[in-house]
N, C-alpha and C positions, 0 to 999 in steps of 0.2 A: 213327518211333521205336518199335521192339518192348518189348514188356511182358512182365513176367514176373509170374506169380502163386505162390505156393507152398503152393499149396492146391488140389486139382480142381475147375472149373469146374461148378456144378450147375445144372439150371430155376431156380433159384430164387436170390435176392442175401441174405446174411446180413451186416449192416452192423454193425460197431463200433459201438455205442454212443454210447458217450464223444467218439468222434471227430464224429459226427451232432451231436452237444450241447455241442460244444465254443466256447464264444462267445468264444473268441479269432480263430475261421477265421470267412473269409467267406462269406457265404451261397452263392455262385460255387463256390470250396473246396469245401465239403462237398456242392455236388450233384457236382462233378467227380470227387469220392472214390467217390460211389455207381455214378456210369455207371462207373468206370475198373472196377469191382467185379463192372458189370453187364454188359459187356463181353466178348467172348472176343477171347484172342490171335491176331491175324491183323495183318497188314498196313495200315494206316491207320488205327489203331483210335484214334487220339490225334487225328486229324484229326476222326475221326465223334466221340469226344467231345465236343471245341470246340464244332463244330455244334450239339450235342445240347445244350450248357450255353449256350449264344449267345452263344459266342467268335468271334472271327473267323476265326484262325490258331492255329499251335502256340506262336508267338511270344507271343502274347494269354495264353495258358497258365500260362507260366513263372511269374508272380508268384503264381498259385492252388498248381501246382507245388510251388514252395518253402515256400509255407501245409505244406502236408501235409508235405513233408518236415518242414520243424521242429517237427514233434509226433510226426514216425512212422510214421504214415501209406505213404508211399513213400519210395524209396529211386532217386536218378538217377545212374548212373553212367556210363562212356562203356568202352564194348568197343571194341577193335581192330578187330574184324569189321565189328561191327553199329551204332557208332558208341554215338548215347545207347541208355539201356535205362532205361525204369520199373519195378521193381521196385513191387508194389503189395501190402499186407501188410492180410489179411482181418484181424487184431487185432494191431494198430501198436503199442501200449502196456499192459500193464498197469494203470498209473495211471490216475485220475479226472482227466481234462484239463478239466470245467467248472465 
């Protein structure tokens, strides 16, 4: 599943806030918002997340997934091409989500 970010990739991770503090997500959720953040776009990078957050699979995922979409967070949609796409958003909302 490739990712897209809409923001330059830097050394460095500058995390939402709000989204980190948010005690509606799961503790799972918001370390997977940080790696996806921490991450560059390549090839497997949703697999080496999981790993990274001690998921199993991408399948394992989806439920943290859909955490972040429902605040913002990211965005999943499916290309023709490239199938699913993560869409991952360095400031997801405006709003105080804790």
């Amino acid at each position: 599943m490739p990712i897209r970010r809409f923001n330059r990739v830097l050394p460095i991770v500058i995390v939402d806030r709000a989204t980190v503090l948010n005690s509606h997500l799961s503790p799972t959720a918001r370390l997977l918002y940080v790696l996806l953040l921490a991450t560059t776009d390549d090839k497997g990078i949703v697999e080496r997340a999981a790993q990274l957050a001690g998921v199993g699979s991408i399948d394992e995922l989806r439920p943290f997934i859909a955490e972040l979409a429902a605040v913002g967070a990211v965005d999943l949609t499916v290309d023709e091409e490239q199938g699913e796409v993560l869409a991952v958003h360095q400031q997801p909302s405006p709003l105080p989500l804790f």
